[in-house]
C-alpha positions in Angstrom: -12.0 -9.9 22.7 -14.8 -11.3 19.9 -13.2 -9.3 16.7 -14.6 -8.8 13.7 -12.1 -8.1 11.1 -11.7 -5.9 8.1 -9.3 -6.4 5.3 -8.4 -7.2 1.7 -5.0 -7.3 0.6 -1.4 -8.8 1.7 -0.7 -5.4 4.2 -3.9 -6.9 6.3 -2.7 -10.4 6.9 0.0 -10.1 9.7 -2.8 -8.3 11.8 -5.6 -10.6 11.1 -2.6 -13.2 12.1 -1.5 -11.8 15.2 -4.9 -10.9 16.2 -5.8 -14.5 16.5 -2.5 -15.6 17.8 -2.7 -13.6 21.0 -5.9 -15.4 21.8 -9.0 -12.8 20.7 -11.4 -14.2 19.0 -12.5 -13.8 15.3 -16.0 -13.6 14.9 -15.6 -12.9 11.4 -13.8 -11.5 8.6 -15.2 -8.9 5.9 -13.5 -8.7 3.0 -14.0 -7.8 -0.8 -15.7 -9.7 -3.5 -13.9 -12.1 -5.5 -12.7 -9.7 -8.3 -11.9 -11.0 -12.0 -8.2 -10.8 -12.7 -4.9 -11.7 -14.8 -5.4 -12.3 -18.4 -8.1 -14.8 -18.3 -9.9 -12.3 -16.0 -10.8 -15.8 -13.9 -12.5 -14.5 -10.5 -9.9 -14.2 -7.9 -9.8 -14.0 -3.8 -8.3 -11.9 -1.6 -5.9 -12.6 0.2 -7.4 -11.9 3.3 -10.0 -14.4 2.3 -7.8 -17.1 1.4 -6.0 -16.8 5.0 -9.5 -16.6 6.7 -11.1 -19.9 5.1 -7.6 -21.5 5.8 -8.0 -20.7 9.5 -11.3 -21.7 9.1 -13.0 -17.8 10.2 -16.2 -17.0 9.2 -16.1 -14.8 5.4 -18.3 -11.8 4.7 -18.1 -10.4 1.4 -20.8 -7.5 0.8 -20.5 -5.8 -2.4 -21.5 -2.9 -0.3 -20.6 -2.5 3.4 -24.4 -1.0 4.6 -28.1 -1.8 4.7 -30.3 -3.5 7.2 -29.6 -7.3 5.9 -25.6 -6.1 6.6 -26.4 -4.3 9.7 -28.2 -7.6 11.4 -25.8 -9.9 10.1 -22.6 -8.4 11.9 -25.6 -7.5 14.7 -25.5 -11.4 14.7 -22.0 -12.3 15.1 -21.9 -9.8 18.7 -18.7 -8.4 18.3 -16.5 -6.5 20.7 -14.7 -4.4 18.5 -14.0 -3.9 14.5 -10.9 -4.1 13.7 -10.2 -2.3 10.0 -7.0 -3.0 7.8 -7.0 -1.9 4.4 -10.7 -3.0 3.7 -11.5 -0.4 1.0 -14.7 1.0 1.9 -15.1 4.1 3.9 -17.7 3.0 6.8 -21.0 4.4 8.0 -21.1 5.7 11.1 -24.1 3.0 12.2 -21.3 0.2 11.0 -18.7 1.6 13.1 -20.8 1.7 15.6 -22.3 -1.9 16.0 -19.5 -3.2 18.5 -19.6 -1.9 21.9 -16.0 -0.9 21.9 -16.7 0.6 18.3 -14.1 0.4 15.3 -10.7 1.0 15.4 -8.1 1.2 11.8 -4.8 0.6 11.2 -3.8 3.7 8.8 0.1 3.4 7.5 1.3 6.8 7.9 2.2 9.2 10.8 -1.4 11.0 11.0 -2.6 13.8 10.5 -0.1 13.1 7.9 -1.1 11.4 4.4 -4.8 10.5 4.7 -6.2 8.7 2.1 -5.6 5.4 -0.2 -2.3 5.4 -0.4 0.2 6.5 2.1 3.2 4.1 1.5 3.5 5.7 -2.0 3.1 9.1 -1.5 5.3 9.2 1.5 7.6 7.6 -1.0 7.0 9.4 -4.1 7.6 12.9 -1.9 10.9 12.3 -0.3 9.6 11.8 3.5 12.4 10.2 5.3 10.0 9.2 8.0 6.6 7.8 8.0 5.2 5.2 10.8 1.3 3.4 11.4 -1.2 4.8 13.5 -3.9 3.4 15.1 -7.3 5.4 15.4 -10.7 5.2 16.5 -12.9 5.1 13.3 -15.1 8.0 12.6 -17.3 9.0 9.6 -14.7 11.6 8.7 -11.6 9.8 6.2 -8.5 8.7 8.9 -9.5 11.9 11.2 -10.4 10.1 14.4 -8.4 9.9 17.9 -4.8 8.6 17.7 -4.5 5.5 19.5 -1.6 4.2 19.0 1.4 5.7 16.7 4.7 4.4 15.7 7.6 5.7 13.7 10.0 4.1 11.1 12.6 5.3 9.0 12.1 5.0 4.9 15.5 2.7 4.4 17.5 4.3 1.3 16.4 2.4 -2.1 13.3 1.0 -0.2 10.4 0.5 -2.5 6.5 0.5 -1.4 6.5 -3.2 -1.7 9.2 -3.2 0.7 7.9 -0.8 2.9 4.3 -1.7 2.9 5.8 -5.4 3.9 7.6 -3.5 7.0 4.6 -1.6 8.2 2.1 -4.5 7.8 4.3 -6.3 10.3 5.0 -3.2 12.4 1.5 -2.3 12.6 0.5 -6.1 13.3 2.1 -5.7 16.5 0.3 -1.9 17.4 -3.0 -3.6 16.9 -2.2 -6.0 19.3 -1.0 -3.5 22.1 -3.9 -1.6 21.3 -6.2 -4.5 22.1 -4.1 -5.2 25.2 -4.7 -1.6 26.7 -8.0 -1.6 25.7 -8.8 -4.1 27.7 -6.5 -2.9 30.7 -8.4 0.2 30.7 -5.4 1.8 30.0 -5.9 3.4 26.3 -5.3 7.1 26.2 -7.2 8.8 23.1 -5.4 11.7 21.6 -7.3 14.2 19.0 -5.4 14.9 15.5 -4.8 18.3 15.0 -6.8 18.7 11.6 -4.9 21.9 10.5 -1.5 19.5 9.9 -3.4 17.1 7.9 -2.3 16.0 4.8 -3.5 13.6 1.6 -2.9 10.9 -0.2 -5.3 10.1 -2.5 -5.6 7.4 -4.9 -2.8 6.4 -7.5 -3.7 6.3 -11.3 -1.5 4.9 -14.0 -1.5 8.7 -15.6 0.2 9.6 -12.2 2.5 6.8 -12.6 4.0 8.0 -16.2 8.0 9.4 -16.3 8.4 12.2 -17.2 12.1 12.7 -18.2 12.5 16.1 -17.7 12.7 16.1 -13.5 15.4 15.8 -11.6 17.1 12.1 -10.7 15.7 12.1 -7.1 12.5 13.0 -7.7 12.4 10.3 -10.3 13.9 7.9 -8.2 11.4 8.3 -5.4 8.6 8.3 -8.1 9.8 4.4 -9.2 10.2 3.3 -6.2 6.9 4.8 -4.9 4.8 3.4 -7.8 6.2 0.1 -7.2 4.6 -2.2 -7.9 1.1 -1.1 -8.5 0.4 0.7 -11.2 4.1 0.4 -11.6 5.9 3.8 -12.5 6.2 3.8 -16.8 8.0 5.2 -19.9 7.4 4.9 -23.4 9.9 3.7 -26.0 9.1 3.1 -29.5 5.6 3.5 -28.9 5.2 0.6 -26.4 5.1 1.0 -22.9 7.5 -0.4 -20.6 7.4 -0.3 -16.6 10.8 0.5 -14.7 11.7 -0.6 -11.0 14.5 -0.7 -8.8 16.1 2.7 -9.8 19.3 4.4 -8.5 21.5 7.4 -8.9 24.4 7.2 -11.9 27.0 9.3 -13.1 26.3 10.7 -17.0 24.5 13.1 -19.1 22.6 13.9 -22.2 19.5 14.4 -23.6 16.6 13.9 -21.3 15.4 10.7 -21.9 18.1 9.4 -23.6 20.0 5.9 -23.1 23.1 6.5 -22.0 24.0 2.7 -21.7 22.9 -0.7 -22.6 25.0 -3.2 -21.6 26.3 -5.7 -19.1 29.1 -3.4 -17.6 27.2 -0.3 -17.3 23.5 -2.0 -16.8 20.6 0.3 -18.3 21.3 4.3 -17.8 19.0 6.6 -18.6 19.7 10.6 -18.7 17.3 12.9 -16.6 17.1 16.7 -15.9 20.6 16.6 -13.8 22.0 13.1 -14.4 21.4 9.7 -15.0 19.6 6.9 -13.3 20.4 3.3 -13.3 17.5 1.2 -13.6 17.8 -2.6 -12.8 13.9 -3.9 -13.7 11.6 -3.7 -16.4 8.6 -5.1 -17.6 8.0 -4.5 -21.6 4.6 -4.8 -22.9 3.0 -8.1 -22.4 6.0 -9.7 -21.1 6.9 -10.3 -17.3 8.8 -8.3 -14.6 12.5 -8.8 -15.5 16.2 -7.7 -14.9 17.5 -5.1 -17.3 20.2 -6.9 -18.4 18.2 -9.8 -19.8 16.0 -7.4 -21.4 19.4 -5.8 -22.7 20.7 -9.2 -24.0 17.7 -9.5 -26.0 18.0 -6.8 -28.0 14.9 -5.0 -26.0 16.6 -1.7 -25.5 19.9 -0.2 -27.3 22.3 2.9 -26.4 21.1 6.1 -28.0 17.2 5.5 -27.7 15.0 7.3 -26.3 12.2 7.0 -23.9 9.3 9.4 -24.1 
């Protein structure tokens, strides 16, 4: 089939990959604007863009997804179908409908469950032991169209959102695929969400990212791991902030907030509402992503401290 594709980040590229490997055409690729970023705030590409000029596709980048100029450029290209990964704008229904076969989206949870921006980390941050990717037809209403295509996977015990969001891409690479292949078989059975189970997930802020101490180890687990690594789940400690990843369950106790340990044998500990939790990462203030322990062997964080 002639596919125009929609996508931005990492989750997008084993679709746009496998897409193209099982033949179907790309007529084009729509992706973001090159955004400034990193310290030098230097104009950087998507990766969806880098991956598309590599295979040599044809790269649309509309600041806005709409207007007549848009609507006869993608006109132009005569697609089949859209095929939508993580793109980042919600679509008109006179986009969505420009392909014959009209638009179809990869969404990363088990819908109805978690609509919205981002699935991975809520279904992380909540405690679901299940989540999955569903394909749907695209309509004007946010992830509420026909199931097309749904599949389930566990959440693996310690798994971050990085890790997961890696799993599903790939997962979900393959869906699109089948999708495409009943599609054309005439064999694509369209299945209405029932909109009374639906559930949201909207955006993630760095305010929803902060610690708080004073809630029990699980919940605070599931919080790290689900604001990894974007914003990045944070604490304060002497005033400075300092991110935390790659958390898990320890014996001790004390004041909330408190750390319990600082060393090599014990790693850092940190007390919580009904324990303690190990925390193996961290990234202080203006420095990289690093283990604990080297941040403990330079004098970044002592026994008895306190995070706020």
């Amino acid at each position: 089939m002639r596919v125009l594709f929609w996508g931005t980040p990492y989750f997008a590229l084993p679709s746009l990959g496998a897409l193209a490997g099982e033949g179907h055409e790309i007529v084009g690729v729509i992706t973001q604007p090159d955004r400034p970023a990193g310290r030098g705030r230097k104009l950087r590409e998507s990766p969806v863009k880098q991956m598309a000029e590599e295979e040599g596709f044809l790269v649309l980048q509309p600041e806005r997804p709409w207007g007549d100029s848009f609507l006869e450029a993608i006109r132009g290209l005569e697609p089949e179908i859209s095929v939508v990964v993580a793109y980042g704008h919600i679509l008109k229904p006179e986009v969505l409908a420009v392909p014959p076969h009209g638009s179809i989206n990869l969404h990363a949870s088990l819908l109805p469950e978690l609509r919205g921006a981002a699935p991975i980390t809520w279904a992380i941050v909540r405690g679901y032991e299940v989540t999955g990717v569903t394909v749907i037809r695209m309509v004007k209403e946010m992830d509420a169209g026909p199931i097309l295509f749904q599949n389930e996977e566990p959440i693996l015990e310690g798994e971050t959102a990085s890790d997961l969001s890696l799993r599903l891409s790939e997962v979900g690479a393959g869906d699109l695929v089948e999708t495409l292949a009943l599609l054309e078989g005439d064999a694509l059975e369209e299945v209405e969400q029932d909109h009374s189970l639906a559930t949201f997930a909207p955006k993630v802020t760095r305010q929803l990212a902060r610690i708080d101490w004073d809630r029990p180890g699980v919940e605070l687990s599931n919080l790290i791991r689900g604001m990894d690594e974007v914003p990045g789940a944070w604490t304060v400690l002497d005033g400075q902030p300092v991110k935390v990843f790659r958390p898990s369950l320890a014996a001790g106790e004390g004041p909330v907030g408190t750390v319990l340990a600082a060393d090599r044998a014990h790693g850092l500990v940190v007390a919580t509402a009904d324990g303690a939790l190990k925390l193996d990462e961290v990234q202080p203030s203006g420095r990289r992503r690093m283990l604990a322990s080297d941040w403990i062997s330079g004098r970044g964080v002592e026994a008895g401290q306190t995070f706020d």
